[in-house]
N, CA, C and O of each residue as an XYZ file, in Angstrom:
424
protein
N     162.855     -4.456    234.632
C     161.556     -4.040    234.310
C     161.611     -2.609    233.761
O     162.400     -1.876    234.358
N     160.931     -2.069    232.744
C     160.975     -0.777    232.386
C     159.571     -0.149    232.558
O     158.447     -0.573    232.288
N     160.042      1.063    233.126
C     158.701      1.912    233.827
C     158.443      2.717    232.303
O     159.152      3.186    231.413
N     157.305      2.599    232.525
C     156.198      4.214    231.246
C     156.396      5.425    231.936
O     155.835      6.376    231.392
N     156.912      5.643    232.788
C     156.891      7.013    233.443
C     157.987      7.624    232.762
O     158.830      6.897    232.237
N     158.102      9.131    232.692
C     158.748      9.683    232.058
C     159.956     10.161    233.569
O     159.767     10.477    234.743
N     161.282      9.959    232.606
C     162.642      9.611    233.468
C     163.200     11.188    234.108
O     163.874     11.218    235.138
N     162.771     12.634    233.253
C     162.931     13.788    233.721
C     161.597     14.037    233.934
O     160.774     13.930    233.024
N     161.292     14.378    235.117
C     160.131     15.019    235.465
C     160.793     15.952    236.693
O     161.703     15.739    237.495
N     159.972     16.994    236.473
C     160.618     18.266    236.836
C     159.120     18.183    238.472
O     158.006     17.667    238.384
N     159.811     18.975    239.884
C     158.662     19.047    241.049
C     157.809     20.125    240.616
O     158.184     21.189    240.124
N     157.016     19.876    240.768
C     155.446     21.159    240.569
C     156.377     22.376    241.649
O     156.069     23.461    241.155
N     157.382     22.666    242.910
C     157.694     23.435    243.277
C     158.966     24.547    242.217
O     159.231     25.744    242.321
N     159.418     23.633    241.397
C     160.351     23.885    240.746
C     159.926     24.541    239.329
O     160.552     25.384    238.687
N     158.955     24.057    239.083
C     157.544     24.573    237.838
C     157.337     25.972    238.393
O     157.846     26.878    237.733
N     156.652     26.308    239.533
C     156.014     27.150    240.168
C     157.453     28.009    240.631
O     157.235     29.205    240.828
N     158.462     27.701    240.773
C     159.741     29.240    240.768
C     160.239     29.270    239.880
O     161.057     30.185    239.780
N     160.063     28.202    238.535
C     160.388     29.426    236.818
C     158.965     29.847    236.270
O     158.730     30.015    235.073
N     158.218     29.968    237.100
C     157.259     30.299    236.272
C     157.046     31.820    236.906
O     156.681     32.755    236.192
N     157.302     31.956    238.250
C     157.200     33.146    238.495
C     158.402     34.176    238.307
O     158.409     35.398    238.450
N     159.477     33.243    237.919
C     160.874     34.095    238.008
C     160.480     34.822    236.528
O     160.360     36.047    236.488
N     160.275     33.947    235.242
C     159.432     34.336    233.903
C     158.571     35.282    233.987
O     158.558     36.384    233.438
N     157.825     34.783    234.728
C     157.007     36.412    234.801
C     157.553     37.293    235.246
O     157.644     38.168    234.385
N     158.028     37.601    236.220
C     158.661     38.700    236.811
C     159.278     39.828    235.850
O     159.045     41.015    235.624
N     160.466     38.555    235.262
C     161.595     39.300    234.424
C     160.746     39.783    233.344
O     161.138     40.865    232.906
N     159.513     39.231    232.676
C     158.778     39.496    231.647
C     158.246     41.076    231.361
O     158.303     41.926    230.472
N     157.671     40.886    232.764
C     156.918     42.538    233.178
C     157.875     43.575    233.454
O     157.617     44.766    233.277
N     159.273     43.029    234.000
C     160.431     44.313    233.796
C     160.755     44.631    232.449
O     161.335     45.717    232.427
N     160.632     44.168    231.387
C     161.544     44.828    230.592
C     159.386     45.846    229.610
O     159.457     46.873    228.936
N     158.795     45.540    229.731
C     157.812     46.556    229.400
C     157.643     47.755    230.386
O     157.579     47.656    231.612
N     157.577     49.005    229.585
C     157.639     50.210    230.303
C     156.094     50.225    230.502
O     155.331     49.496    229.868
N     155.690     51.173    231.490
C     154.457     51.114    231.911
C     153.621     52.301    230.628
O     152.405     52.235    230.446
N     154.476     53.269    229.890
C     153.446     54.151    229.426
C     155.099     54.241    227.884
O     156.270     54.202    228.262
N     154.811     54.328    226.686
C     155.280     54.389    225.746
C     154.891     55.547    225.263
O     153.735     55.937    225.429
N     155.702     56.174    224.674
C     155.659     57.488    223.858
C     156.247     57.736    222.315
O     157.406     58.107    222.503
N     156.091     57.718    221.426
C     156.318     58.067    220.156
C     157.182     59.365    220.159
O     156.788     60.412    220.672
N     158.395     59.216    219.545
C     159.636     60.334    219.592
C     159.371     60.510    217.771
O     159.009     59.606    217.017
N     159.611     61.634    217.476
C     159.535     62.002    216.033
C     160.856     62.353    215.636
O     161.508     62.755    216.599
N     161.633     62.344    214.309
C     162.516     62.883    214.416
C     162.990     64.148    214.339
O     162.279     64.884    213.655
N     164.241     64.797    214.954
C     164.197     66.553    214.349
C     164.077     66.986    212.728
O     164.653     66.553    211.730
N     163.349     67.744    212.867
C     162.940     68.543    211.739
C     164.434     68.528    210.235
O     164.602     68.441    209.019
N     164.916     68.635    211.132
C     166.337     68.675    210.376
C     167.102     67.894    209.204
O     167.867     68.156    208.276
N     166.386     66.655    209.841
C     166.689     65.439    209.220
C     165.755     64.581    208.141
O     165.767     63.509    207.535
N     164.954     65.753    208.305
C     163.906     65.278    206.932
C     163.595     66.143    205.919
O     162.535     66.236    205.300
N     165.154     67.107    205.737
C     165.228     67.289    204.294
C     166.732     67.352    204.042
O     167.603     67.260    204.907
N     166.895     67.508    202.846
C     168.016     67.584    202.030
C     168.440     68.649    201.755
O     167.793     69.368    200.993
N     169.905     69.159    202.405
C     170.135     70.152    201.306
C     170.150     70.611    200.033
O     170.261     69.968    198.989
N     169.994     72.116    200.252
C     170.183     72.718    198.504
C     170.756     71.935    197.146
O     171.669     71.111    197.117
N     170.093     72.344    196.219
C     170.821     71.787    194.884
C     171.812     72.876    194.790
O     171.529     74.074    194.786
N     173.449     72.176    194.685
C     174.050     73.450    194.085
C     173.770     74.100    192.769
O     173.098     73.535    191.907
N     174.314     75.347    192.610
C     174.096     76.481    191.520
C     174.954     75.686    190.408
O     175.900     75.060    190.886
N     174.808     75.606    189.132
C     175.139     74.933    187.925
C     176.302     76.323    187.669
O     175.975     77.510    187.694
N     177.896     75.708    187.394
C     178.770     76.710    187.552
C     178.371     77.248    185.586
O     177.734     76.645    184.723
N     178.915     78.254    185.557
C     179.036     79.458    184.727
C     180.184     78.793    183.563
O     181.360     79.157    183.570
N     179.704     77.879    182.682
C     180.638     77.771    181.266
C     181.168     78.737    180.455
O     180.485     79.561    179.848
N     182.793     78.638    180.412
C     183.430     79.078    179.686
C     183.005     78.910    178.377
O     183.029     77.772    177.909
N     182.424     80.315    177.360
C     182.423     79.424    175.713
C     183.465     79.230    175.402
O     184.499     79.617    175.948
N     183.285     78.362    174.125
C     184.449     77.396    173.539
C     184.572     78.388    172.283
O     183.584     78.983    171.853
N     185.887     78.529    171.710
C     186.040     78.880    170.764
C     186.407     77.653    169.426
O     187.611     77.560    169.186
N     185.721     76.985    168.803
C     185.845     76.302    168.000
C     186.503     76.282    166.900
O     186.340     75.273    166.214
N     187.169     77.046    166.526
C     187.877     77.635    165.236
C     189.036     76.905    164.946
O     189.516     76.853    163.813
N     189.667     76.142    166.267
C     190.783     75.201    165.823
C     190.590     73.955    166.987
O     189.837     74.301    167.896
N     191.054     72.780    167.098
C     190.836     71.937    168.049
C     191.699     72.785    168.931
O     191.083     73.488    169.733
N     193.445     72.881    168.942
C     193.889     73.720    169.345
C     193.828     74.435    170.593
O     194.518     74.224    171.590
N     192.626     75.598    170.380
C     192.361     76.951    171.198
C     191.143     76.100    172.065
O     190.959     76.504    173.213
N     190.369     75.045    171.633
C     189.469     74.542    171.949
C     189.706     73.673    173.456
O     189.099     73.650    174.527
N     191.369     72.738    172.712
C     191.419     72.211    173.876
C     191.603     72.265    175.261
O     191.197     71.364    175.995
N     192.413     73.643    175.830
C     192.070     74.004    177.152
C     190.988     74.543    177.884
O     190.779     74.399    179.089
N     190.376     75.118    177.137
C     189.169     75.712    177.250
C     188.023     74.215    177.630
O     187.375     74.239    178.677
N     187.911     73.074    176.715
C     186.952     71.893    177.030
C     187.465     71.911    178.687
O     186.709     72.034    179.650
N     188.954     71.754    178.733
C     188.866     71.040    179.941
C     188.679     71.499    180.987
O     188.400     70.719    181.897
N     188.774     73.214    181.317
C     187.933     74.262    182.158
C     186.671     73.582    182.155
O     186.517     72.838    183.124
N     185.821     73.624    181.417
C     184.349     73.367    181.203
C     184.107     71.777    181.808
O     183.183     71.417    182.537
N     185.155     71.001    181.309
C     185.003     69.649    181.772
C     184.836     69.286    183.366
O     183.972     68.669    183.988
N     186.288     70.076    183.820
C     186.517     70.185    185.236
C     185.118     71.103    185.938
O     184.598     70.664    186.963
N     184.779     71.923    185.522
C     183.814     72.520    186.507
C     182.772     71.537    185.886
O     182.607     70.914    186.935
N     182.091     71.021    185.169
C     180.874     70.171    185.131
C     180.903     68.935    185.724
O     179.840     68.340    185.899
N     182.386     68.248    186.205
C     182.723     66.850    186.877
C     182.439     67.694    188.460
O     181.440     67.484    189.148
N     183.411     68.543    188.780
C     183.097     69.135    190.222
C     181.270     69.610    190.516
O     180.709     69.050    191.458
N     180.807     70.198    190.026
C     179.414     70.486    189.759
C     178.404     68.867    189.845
O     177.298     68.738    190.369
N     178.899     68.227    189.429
C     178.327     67.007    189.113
C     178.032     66.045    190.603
O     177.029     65.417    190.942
N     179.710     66.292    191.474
C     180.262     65.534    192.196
C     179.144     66.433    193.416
O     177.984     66.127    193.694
N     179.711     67.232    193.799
C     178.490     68.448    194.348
C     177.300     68.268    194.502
O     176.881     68.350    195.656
N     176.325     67.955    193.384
C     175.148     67.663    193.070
C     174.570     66.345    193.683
O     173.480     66.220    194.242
N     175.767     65.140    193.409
C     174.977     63.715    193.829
C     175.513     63.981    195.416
O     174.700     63.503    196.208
N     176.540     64.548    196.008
C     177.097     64.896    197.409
C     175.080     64.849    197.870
O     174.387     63.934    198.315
N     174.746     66.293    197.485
C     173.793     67.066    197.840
C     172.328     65.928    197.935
O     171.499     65.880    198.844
N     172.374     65.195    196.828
C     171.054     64.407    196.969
C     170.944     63.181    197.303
O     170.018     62.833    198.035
N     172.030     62.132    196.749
C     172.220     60.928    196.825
C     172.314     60.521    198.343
O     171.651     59.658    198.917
N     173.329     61.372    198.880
C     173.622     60.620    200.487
C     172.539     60.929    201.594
O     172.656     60.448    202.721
N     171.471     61.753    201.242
C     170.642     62.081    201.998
C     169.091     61.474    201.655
O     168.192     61.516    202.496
N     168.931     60.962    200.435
C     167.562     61.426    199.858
C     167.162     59.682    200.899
O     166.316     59.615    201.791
N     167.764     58.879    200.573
C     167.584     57.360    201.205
C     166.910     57.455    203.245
O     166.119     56.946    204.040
N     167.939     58.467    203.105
C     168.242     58.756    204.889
C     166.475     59.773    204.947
O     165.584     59.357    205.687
N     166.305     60.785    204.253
C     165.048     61.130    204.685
C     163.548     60.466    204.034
O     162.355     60.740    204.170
N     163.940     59.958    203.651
C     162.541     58.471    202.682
C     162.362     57.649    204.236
O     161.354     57.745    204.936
N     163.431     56.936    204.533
C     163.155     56.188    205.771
C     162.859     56.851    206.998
O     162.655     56.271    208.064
N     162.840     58.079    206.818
C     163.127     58.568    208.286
C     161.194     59.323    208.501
O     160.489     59.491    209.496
N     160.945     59.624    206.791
C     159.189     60.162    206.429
C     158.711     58.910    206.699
O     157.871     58.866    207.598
N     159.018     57.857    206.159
C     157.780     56.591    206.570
C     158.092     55.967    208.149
O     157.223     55.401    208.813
N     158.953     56.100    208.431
C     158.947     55.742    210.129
C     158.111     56.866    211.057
O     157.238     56.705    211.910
N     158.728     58.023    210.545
C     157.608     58.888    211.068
C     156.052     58.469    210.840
O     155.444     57.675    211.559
N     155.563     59.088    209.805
C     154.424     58.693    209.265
C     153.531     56.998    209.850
O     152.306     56.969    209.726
N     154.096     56.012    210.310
C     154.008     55.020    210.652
C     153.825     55.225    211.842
O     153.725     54.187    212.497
N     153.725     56.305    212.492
C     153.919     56.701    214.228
C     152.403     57.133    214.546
O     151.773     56.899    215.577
N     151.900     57.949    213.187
C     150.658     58.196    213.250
C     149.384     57.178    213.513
O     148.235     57.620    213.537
């Protein structure tokens, strides 16, 4: 003969100790009073732009005399360059997220 009753049925005592064990653990992990932390001041700006170095003029009169001279000029505008994205690139991302998380606190 096959019964309509359902074959796992759980005791109303056994209901009633996960239901309070659930609650329990529920209400531990909420703190009773929350506070908004801002971040240090520090971290929501970017350092300085470096100073743009001081070009050697070129004397153009022969490729020659020209060519050590470009590559002085070359080398300090690649270092200058490298300097520059140092200064903005690795930070500018880091304080964008760090103004709207703040700002979002308000």
């Amino acid at each position: 003969m096959i019964s309509n009753r359902p074959q796992h049925r759980l005791k109303p005592a056994a209901i009633l100790a996960f239901g309070v064990i659930s609650s329990a653990l529920s209400t531990a992990c909420h703190p009773g009073r929350v506070e908004a932390v801002r971040p240090p001041v520090a971290l929501t700006e970017c350092a300085d732009e470096p100073t743009a170095p001081a070009l050697p003029p070129v004397d153009w009169s022969s490729v020659e005399t020209a060519r050590p001279i470009q590559r002085q000029r070359d080398e300090a505008t690649v270092d200058y360059l490298l300097r520059l994205r140092s200064a903005y690139g690795s930070c500018k991302a880091d304080v964008v997220a760090l103004k709207e998380w703040s700002a979002g606190l308000e």
